[in-house]
Structures are given as structure tokens and as C-alpha cells.
C-alpha positions in Angstrom: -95.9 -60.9 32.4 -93.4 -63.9 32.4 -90.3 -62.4 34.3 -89.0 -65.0 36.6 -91.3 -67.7 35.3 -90.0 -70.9 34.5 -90.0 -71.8 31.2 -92.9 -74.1 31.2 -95.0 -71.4 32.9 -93.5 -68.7 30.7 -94.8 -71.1 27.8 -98.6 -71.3 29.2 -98.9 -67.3 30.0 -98.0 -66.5 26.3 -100.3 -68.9 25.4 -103.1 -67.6 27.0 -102.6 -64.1 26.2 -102.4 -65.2 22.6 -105.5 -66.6 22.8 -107.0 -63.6 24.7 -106.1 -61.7 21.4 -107.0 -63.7 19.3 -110.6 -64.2 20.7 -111.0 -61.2 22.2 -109.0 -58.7 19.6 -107.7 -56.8 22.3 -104.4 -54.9 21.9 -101.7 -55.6 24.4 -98.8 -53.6 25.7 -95.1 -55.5 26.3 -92.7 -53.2 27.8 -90.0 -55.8 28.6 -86.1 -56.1 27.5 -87.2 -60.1 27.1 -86.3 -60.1 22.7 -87.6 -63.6 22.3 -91.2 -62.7 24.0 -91.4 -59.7 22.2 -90.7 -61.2 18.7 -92.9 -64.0 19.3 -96.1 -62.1 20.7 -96.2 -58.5 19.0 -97.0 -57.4 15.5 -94.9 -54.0 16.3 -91.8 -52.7 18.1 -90.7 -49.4 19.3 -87.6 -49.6 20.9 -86.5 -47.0 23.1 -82.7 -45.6 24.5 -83.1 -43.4 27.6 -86.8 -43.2 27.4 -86.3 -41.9 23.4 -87.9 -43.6 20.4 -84.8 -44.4 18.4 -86.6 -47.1 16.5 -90.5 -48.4 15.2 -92.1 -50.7 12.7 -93.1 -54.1 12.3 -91.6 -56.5 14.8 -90.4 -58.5 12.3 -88.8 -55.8 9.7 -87.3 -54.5 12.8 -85.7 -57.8 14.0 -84.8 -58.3 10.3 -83.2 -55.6 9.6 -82.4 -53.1 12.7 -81.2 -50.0 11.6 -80.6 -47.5 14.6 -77.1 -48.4 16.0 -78.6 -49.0 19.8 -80.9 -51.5 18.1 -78.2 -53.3 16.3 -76.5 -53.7 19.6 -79.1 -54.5 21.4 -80.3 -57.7 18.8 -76.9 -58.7 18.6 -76.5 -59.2 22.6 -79.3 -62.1 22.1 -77.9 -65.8 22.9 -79.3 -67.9 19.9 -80.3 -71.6 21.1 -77.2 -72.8 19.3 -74.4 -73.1 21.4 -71.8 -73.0 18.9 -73.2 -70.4 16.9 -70.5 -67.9 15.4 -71.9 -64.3 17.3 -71.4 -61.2 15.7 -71.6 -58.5 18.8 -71.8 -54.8 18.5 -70.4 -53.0 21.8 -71.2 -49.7 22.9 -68.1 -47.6 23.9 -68.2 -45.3 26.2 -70.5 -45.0 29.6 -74.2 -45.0 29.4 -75.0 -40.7 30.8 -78.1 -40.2 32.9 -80.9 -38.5 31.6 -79.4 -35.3 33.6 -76.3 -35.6 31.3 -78.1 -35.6 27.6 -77.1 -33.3 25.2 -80.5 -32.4 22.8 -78.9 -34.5 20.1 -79.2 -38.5 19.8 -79.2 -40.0 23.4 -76.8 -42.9 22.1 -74.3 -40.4 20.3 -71.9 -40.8 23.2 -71.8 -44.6 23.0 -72.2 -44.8 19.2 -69.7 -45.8 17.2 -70.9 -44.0 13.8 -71.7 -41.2 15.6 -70.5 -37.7 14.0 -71.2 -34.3 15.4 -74.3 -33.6 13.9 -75.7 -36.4 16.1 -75.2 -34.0 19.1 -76.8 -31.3 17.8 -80.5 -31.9 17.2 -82.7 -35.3 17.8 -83.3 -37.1 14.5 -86.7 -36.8 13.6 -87.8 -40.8 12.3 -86.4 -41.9 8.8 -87.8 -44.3 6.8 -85.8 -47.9 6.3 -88.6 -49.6 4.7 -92.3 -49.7 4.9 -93.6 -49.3 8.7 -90.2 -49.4 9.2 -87.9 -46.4 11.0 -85.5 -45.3 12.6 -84.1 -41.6 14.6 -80.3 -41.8 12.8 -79.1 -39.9 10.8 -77.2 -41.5 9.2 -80.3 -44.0 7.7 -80.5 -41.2 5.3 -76.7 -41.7 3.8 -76.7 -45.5 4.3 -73.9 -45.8 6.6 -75.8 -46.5 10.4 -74.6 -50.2 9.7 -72.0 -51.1 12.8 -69.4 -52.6 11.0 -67.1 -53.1 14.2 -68.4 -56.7 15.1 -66.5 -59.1 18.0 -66.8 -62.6 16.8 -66.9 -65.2 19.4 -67.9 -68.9 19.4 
């Protein structure tokens, strides 16, 4: 609801939806790629990679602790307000395959970097990370879907 929107109009839109919710209790839907929005006005987070839930949970264990590899890279692509904040990226290799192309496995496999060949096999069913907190990895199960590969950039 507040693509292209200046800021001060973005600012008035997300109030008033809050405010909907709040008096109304009504549940609203955000499907946008727009991090900061979606931290600020939802309570919980799916995040999807070519239309597949990777990760769910609360928005805020989620943005706290992102544990699918797509999600990880994904958080660490936001710009934080400080300028000469020290970034820690995660890069994908490898080129994005259309939906065509996927193999049944993990659709990220090709552009993960901890991927092994079990993810090509068989979709990971949802692990737990923490309460109303998961994630489709396998490798959440033997504590090693952290990226470690960061680029550092000021």
C-alpha cells in the first residue's frame, strides 16, 4: 500500500492502517519486498523464494534471528539509516532458475552457499528454530545454515 509514496505519505498510510487494526481488529495481508514496512506493521512473517515457504514465525524472531539462508541474504541486503555502518552482506552465487527449471529439492539449493546434495533431493519440511519460529533447511536440524561467507563494506 505505500509503493512509490513519499515518505511523508508512506508515514500517514501506515498510520492509518494501524489504527484500522487496532480499532477495528481486523487482520491485514502485506505481500511486499519493503523489510522496514513489514517489520514495523506485522506481528508475523512468512517469507517466500520462488513462490515456496522457506521461512515463518514472529516477525520479530524472524528478523532477529533468520535462519533459512535466502532469509539471511535477503535481511542482510537492507541499508541501515546509518551511513557508515560496517554491512555484513550474504551473496547468492549462482543465477536465480525459473520455476520451469526447479529441481523438487530446496528452490535456493542452486544459489546456496551451504547447500549439500540432499538439499536437491526432497523439499525440507519446516524445522523448528525457536518458538513460532521456522525454517525449510535442512541444515537448521545440524546447526550449520548460518552463512558464514560475509562481504564487509563501509
Amino acid at each position: 500500500p505505500t509503493s512509490s509514496l513519499d515518505l511523508s505519505v508512506r508515514a500517514g498510510i501506515l498510520q492509518l492502517l494501524s489504527e484500522i487494526r487496532r480499532e477495528t481488529g481486523v487482520a491485514m495481508l502485506f505481500i511486499s519486498h519493503d523489510l522496514d514496512t513489514i517489520e514495523l506493521m506485522t506481528e508475523r512473517l512468512l517469507v517466500m523464494y520462488l513462490g515456496r515457504i522457506v521461512e515463518q514465525g514472529a516477525t520479530s524472531a524472524v528478523f532477529a534471528r533468520p535462519a533459512h539462508p535466502y532469509t539471511q541474504m535477503l535481511l542482510s541486503a537492507a541499508l541501515p539509516a546509518d551511513p557508515d555502518a560496517l554491512l555484513e552482506r550474504f551473496v547468492a552465487r549462482g543465477e536465480r532458475t525459473g520455476r520451469a527449471d526447479m529441481a523438487p529439492g530446496c528452490p535456493f539449493a542452486t544459489r546456496c552457499q551451504l547447500a549439500i546434495d540432499a538439499c536437491d533431493r526432497d523439499f525440507p519440511s519446516m524445522s523448528a528454530c525457536g518458538p513460532e519460529h521456522g525454517a525449510a533447511c535442512i541444515r537448521v536440524t545440524d546447526g550449520s545454515n548460518r552463512l558464514a561467507h560475509a562481504i564487509n563494506t563501509a
